[in-house]
Wavefront OBJ file of the C-alpha trace (Angstrom):
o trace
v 48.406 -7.677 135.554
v 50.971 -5.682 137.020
v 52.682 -2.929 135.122
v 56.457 -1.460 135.529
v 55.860 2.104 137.059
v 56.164 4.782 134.152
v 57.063 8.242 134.624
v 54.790 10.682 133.633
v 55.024 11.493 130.103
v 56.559 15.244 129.569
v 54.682 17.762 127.299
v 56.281 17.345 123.398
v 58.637 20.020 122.852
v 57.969 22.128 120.519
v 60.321 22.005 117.534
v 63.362 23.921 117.367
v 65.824 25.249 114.933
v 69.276 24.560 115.015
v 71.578 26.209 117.458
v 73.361 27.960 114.699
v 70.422 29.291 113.348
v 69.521 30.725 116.315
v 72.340 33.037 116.443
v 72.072 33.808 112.671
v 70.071 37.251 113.622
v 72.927 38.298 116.216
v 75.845 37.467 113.903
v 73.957 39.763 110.869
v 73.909 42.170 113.574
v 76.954 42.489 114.856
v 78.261 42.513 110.629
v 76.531 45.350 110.554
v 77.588 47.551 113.533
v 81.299 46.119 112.508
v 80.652 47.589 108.564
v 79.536 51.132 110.121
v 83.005 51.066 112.214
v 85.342 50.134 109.542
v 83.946 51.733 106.304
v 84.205 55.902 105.940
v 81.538 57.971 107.546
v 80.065 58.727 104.501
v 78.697 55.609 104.067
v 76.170 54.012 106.273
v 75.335 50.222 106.711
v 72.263 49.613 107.852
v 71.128 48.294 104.558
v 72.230 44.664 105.719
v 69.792 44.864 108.323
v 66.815 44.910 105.602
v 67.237 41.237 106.213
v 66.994 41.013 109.787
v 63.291 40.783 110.647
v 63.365 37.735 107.591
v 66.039 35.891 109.371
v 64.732 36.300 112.844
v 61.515 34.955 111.664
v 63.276 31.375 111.135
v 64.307 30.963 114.662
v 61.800 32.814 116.667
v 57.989 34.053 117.300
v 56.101 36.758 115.683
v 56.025 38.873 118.462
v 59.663 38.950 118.312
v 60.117 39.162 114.679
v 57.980 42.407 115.036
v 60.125 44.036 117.865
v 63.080 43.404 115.583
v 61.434 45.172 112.446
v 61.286 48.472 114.891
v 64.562 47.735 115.942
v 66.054 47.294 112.638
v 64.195 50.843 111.134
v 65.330 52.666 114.617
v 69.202 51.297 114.302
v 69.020 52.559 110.458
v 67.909 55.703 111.120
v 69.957 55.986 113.531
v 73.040 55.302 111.532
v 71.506 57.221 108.844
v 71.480 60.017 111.402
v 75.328 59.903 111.796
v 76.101 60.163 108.574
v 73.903 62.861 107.959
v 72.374 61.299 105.210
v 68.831 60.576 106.713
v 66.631 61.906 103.853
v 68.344 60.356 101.227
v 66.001 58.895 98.475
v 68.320 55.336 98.879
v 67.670 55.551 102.546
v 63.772 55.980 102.672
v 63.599 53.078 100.399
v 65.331 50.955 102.407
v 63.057 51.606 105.373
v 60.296 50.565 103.313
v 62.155 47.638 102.150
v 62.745 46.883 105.872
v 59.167 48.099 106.725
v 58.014 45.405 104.172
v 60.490 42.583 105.346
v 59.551 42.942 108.758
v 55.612 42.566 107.763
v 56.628 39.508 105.496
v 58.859 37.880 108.172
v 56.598 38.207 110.873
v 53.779 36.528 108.919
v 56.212 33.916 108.034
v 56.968 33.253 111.623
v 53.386 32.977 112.893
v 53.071 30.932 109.821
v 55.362 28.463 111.109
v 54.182 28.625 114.429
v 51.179 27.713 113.413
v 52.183 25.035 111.386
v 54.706 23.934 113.915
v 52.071 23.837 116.844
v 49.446 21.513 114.180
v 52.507 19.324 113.960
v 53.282 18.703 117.396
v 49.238 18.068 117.562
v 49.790 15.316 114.983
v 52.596 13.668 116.071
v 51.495 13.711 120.208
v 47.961 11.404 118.606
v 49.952 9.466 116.577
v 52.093 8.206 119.569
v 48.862 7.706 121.582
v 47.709 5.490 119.244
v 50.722 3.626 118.333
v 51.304 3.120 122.328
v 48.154 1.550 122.500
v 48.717 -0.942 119.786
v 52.057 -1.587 121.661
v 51.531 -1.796 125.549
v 54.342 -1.107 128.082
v 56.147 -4.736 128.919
v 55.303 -5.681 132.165
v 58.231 -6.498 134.812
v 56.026 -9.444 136.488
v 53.242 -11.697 135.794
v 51.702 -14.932 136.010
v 54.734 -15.894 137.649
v 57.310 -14.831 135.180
v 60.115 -11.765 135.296
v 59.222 -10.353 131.956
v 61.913 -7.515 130.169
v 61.303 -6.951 126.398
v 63.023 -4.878 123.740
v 60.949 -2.795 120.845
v 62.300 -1.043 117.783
v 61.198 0.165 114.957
v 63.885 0.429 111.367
v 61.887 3.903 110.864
v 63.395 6.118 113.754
v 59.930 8.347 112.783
v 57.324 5.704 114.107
v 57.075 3.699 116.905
v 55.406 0.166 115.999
v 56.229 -1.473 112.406
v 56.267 -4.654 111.732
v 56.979 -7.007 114.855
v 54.580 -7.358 117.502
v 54.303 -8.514 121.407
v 51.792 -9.078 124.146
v 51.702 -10.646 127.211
v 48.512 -11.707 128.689
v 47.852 -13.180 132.350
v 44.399 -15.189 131.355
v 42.806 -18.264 133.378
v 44.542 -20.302 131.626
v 48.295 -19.150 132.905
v 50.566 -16.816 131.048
v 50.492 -16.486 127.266
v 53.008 -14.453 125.439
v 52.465 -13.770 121.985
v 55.914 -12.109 119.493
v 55.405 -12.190 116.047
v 56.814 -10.483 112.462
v 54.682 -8.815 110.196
v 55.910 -9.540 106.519
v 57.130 -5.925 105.811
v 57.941 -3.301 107.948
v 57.023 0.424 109.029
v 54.005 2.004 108.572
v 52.930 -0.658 105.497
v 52.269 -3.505 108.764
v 50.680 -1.573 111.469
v 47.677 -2.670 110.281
v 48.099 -6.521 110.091
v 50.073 -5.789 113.843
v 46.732 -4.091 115.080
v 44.533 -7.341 113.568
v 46.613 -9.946 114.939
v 47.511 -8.337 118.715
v 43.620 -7.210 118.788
v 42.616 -11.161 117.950
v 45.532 -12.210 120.476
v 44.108 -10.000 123.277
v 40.607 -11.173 123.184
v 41.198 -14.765 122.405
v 43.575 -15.353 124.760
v 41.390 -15.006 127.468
v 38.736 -17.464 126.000
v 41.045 -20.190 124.200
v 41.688 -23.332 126.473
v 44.178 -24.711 124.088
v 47.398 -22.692 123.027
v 47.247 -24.317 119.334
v 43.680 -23.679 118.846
v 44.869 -20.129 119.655
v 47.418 -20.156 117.157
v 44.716 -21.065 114.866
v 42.504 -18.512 115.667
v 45.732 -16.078 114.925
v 46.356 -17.334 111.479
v 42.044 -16.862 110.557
v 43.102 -13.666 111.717
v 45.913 -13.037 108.779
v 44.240 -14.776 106.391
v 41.095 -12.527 106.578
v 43.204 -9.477 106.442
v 45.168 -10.882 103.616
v 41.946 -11.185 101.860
v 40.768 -7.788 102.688
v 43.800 -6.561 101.301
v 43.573 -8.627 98.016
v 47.613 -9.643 99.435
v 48.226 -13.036 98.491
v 51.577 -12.762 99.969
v 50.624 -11.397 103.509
v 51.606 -14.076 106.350
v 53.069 -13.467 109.548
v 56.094 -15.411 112.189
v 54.413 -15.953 115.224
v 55.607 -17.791 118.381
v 53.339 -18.126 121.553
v 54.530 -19.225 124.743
v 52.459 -20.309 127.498
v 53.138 -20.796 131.114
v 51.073 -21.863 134.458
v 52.457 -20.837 137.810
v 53.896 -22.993 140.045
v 55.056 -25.220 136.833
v 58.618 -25.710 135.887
v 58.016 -25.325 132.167
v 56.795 -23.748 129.468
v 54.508 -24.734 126.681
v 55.752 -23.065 123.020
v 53.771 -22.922 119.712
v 55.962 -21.912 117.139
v 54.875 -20.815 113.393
v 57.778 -20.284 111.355
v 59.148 -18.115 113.800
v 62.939 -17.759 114.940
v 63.863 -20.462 117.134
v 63.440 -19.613 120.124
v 66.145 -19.664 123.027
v 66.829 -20.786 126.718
v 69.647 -19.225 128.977
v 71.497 -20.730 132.173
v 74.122 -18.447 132.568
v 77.039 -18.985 129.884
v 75.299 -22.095 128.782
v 72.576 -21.387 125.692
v 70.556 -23.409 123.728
v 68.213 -23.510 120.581
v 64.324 -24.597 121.407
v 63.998 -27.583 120.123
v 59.800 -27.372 118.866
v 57.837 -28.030 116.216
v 57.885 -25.371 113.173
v 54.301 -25.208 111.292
v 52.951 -22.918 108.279
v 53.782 -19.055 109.470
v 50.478 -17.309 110.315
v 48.534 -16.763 107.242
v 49.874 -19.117 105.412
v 46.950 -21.641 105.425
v 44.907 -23.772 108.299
v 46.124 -26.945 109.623
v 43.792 -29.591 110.183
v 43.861 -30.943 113.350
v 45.564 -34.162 112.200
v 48.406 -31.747 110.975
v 48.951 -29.134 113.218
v 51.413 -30.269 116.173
v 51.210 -30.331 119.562
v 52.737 -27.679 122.201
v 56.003 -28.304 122.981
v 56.816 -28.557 126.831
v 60.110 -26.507 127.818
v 61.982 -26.818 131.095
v 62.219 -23.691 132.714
v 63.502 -23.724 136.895
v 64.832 -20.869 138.222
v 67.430 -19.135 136.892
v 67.124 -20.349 133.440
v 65.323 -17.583 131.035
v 64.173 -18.401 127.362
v 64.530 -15.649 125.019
v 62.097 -14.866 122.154
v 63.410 -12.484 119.450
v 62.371 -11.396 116.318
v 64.889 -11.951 112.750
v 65.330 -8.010 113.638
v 67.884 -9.158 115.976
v 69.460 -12.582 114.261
v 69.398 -10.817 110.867
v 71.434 -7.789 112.143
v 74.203 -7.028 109.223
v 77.660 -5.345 109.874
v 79.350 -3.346 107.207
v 80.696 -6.834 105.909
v 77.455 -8.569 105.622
v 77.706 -10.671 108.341
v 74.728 -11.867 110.938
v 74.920 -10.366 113.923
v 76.145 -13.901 116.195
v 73.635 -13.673 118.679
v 74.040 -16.843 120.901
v 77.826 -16.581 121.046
v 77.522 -13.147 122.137
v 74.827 -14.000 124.926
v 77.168 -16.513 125.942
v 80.340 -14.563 126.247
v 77.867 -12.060 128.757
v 77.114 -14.947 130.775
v 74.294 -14.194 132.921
v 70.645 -15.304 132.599
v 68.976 -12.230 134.280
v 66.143 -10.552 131.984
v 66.937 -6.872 132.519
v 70.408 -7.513 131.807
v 69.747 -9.622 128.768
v 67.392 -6.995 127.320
v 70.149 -4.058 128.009
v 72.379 -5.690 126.627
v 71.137 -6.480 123.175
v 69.626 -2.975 123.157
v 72.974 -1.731 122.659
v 75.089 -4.111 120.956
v 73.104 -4.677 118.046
v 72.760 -1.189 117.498
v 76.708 -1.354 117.661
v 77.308 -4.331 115.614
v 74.946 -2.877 112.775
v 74.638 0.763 112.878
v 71.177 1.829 111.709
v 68.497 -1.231 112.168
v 67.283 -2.100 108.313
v 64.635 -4.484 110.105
v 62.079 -3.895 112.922
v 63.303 -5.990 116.577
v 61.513 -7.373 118.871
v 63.136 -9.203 122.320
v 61.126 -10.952 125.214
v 63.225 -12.716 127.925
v 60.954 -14.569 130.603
v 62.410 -16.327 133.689
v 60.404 -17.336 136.965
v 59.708 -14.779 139.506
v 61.212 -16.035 142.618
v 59.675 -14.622 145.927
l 1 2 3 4 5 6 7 8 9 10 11 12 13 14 15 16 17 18 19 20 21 22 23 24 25 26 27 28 29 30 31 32 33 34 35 36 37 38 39 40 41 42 43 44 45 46 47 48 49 50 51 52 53 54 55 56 57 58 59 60 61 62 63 64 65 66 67 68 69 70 71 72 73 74 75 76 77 78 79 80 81 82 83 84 85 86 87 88 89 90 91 92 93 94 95 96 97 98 99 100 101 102 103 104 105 106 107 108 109 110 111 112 113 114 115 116 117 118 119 120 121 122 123 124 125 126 127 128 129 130 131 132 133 134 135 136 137 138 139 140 141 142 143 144 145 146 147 148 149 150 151 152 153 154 155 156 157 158 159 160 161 162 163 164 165 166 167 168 169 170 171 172 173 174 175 176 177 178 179 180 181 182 183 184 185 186 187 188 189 190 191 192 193 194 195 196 197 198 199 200 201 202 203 204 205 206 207 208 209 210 211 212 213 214 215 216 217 218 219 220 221 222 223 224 225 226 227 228 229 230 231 232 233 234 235 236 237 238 239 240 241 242 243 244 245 246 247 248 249 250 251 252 253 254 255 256 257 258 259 260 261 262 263 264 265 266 267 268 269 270 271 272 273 274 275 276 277 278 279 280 281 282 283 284 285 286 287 288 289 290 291 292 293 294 295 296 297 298 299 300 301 302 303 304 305 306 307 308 309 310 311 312 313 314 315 316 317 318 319 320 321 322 323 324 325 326 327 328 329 330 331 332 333 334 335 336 337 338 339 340 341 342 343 344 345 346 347 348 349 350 351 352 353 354 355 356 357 358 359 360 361 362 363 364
């Protein structure tokens, strides 16, 4: 299945302090060269710089903290020197008191290095793994122009509680976005279970309700694993077969899914069984697929509540359809951008996990 081209990933950086911190070190400097200037020659300043080697050990190495220990004992003794008060009692203390700072800071700053670097470690396998429970979107297959949208409410993690996959099997296209009850780090697992079940029985599964099915044995299990009664999941899988001019759509209690011609937009009209999870439908029960029209240049958009729930400061739903209307084109990439940003305006901070697919056929 063909893959957008990605980038290759840069190295983490490592984490920095703030800006201002940075120049914390240079400002107590320069306080102290200014104090020496102003105040009589009797006096001399360099006690302020008994803090130095502690402050530079925020911002920077331990190699560094150490060079500005020595600097900091040579600068008081030094100024010490010029006001010919070098042996002093006061003054030899507050070399050792610098001595001792500098020996405390710099173990402070490998310290943090240290812990800084283990961090970085951390956070570079979580990604891995959360990117492989969340695969890149691809820009074409099975006949479709594919663009999706993922966001997690925590700005710390990158996969909560909705879930995607597209899959190019023998039996056509199948396209799987769903929402987790819950969100953040309390769904990955039920996300993993559910895409993991998706991916292999995709592949297998003639019949796109049979592999609903399959998807909510899937929940259940986990829900009993997890002693959660309440655990279910929104599901809707789409299904499509090149060459035809439609799309098949299983859709368990899911947002409704919808289909784009330009300015023109309407609701899915399919089916809505039991979300996943939420108990097994008999085969006299369940319903049947339901067959969408899709010709070129029409593009049906799947979406999780992340999107349609969307609050401004007032309360109110973010409008989605009128919205897509008033941008009045069709195109995927376009649809995806779009929504990427305006939600984010027309809400702020997301207090739900998104998920957008748009699908339209590939035209040679």
């Amino acid at each position: 299945m063909p893959t957008a081209p990605r980038p290759p990933r840069p190295a983490a950086p490592q984490p920095r302090a703030p800006r201002w911190v940075l120049w914390l070190p240079v400002v107590l400097l320069l306080l102290d060269l200014i104090t020496e200037a102003v105040v009589p020659d009797a006096v001399a300043a360099g006690f302020l710089l008994t803090a130095l080697p502690v402050v530079v050990a925020f911002s920077y190495g331990p190699v560094v903290t150490a060079a500005a220990t020595v600097g900091s004992l040579a600068l008081q003794v030094a100024l010490a020197l010029h006001a010919g008060h070098i042996n002093e009692q006061h003054h030899v203390w507050v070399y050792i008191a610098t001595l001792l700072s500098g020996v405390m800071g710099t173990a402070l700053s490998w310290q943090r290095t240290r812990q800084n670097r283990n961090l970085l470690q951390a956070r570079t396998v979580a990604e891995t793994l959360q990117r492989t429970v969340l695969r890149p979107v691809p820009v074409r297959a099975g006949g479709l122009r594919v663009a999706g949208l993922y966001r997690s409410a925590q700005a710390e993690v990158l996969v909560g509680g909705d879930l995607y996959e597209v899959c190019d099997t023998r039996f056509g296209l199948r396209v799987l976005l769903g929402d987790v009850r819950g969100k953040g780090l309390g769904a990955v697992r039920t996300v993993a279970d559910v895409l993991g079940a998706f991916r292999s029985a995709a592949y297998e599964t003639p019949g796109l309700v049979e592999l609903a099915d399959q998807l909510d044995r899937t929940v259940l299990r986990d829900a009993a694993d997890r002693g959660d009664d309440e655990l279910f999941a929104t599901a809707v899988l789409l299904q499509y077969r090149p060459g035809s001019d439609c799309v098949e759509i299983v859709n368990r209690g899911h947002t409704t899914p919808l289909l784009l011609s330009g300015d023109a937009i309407s609701p899915v009209s399919c089916a809505d069984d039991l979300p996943l999870g939420l108990g097994y439908l008999g085969p006299e029960e369940r319903g049947k697929p339901t067959a969408v029209a899709l010709p070129p240049g029409h593009t049906v958009l799947l979406y999780t509540d992340g999107v349609s729930e969307a609050r401004d400061t007032g309360g109110a739903f973010y409008p989605l359809a009128p919205r897509l209307a008033a941008l009045g084109t069709s195109e995927p990439e376009r649809l995806v951008s779009f929504l990427a940003q305006d939600v984010h305006r027309y809400a702020g901070l997301l207090a739900d996990d998104l998920a957008v697919l748009a699908l339209t056929p590939d035209i040679p």
